[in-house]
N, C-alpha and C positions, 0 to 999 in steps of 0.2 A: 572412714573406711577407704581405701586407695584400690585402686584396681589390682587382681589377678597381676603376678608376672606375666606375658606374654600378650596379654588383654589388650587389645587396641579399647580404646576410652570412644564412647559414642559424638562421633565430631558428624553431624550431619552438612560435610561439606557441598555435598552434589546439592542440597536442597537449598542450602545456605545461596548458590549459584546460582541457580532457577530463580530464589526470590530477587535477587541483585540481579537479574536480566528481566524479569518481567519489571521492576520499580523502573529498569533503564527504557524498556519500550513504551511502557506506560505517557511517556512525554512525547514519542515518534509520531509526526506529523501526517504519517500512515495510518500507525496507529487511532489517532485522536480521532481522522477524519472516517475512518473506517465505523467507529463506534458513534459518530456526530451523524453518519448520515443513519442506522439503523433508531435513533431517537424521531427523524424526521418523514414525512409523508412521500409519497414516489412523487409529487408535484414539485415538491422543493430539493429533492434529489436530484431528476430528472436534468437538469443545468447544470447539475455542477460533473453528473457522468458525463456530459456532451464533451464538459472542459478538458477532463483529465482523463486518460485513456489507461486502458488496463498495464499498457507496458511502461506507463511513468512508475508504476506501483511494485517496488523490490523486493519485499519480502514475500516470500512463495507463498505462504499462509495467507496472507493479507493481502494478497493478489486475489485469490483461489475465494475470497471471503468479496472483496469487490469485484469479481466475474456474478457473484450470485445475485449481487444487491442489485447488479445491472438489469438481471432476466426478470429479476420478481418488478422490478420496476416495470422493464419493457413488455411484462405483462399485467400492467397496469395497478399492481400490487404493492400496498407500502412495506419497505424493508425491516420489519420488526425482528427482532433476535428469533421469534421460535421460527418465523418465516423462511428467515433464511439459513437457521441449522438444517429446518427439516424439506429448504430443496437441496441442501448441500446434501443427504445421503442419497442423494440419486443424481446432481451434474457435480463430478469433477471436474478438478483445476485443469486449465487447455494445456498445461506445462506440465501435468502428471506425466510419468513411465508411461501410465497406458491411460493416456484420454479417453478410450472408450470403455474400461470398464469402470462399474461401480464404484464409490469409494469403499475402502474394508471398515471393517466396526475401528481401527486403531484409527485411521485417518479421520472420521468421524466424530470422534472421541476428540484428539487435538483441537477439531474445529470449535468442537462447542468449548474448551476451554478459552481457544480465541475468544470469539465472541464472547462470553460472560466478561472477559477481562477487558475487554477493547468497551463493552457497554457502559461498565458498570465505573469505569476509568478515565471516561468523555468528561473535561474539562467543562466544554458547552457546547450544546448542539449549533449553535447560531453563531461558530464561531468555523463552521462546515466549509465556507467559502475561503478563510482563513488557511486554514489545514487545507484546502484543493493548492492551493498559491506555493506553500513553502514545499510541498510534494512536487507540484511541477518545478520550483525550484532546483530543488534535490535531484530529479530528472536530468536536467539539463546539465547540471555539473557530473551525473555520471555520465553520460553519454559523452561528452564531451572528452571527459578522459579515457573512456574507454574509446571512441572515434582515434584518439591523437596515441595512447600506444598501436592500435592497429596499424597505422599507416606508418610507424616506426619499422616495427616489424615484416613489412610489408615493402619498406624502402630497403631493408637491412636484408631482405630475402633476395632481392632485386628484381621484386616485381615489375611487370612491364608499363608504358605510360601509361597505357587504354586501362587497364587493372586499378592504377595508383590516381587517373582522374576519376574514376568512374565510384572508385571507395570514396574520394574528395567530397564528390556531388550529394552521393549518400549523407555522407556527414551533415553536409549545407544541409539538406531538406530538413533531415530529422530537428537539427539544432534547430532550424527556423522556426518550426509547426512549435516545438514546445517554447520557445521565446515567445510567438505570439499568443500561445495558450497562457503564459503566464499574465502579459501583458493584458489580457482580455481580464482576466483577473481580477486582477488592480482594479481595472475599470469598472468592474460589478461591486468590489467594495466600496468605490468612493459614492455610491446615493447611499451605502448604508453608513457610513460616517456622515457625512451631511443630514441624514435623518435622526441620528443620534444626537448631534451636536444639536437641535435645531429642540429632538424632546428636552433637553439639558436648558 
């Protein structure tokens, strides 16, 4: 039987979308590390938030989701999914429209679809220190490009020198702080490869 004349044919394109963007974030190092740390205790979290700072973290959801994991942590709390839905509908994201109010039932809603996806998605948890590395990674190459259009823009404007050192310096620091943060990194994986190679 063929469709009606006029009949559009049911193509669930928008959904067909959704699934090809969640399979695509499913791999994101944001992602993985996001759903690696709510598998693990606020003990073994607790090192890897010192490392990676809420602003290496780009996606506003996954940002908004590692603001929480922080508080439940620094309130001595392990980051378990229902944990940290259920302080998500009372702290929003520090980047919302209005940080001070409430989250609504929609925003809520999104979150916990995060969360089930980001948990249920986790590669390995003990793979958490991994996923902090290539996120601060990721950091530093946006920053970095975004640092170097600014100061295009900025020379193109004909900002003055005190304006054009002074964005410079900023660059320097931030670049620095997450260089070394990567750096530190590294350094926290290599006793866990040596302990691996050593059970092997």
């Amino acid at each position: 039987m063929t469709a009606a004349a006029g009949q559009r044919p049911a193509a669930p394109r928008f959904t067909e979308r959704r699934h090809a963007e969640s399979l695509a974030r499913q791999w994101d190092p944001e992602h993985q590390l996001i759903g690696a740390l709510m598998h693990l205790e606020a003990t073994r979290v607790a090192p890897i938030l010192d490392l990676v700072p809420d602003h290496a973290i780009h996606d506003p959801i996954a940002r908004w989701a590692y603001e929480i994991i922080g508080a439940l942590v620094d309130a001595g709390h392990d980051p378990d999914p229902v944990a940290v839905l259920a302080t998500g509908s009372r702290q929003p994201a520090r980047q919302a429209l209005n940080p001070e109010a409430t989250p609504s039932a929609r925003q809520h809603h999104r979150l916990a679809l995060y969360l089930a996806d980001a948990y249920t998605s986790t590669v390995s948890p003990s793979l958490a220190l991994s996923y902090a590395r290539e996120v601060l990674e990721a950091a530093y190459r946006r920053s970095f490009r975004a640092h170097g259009m600014a100061m295009v823009c900025l020379a193109d404007a004909g900002a003055d020198h005190a304006t054009l050192t002074q964005h410079l310096g900023a660059a320097s620091d931030e670049l620095t702080d997450l260089s070394r943060r990567s750096r530190q990194s590294c350094a926290r994986q290599q006793p866990n490869r040596e302990f691996t190679a050593e059970a092997n």
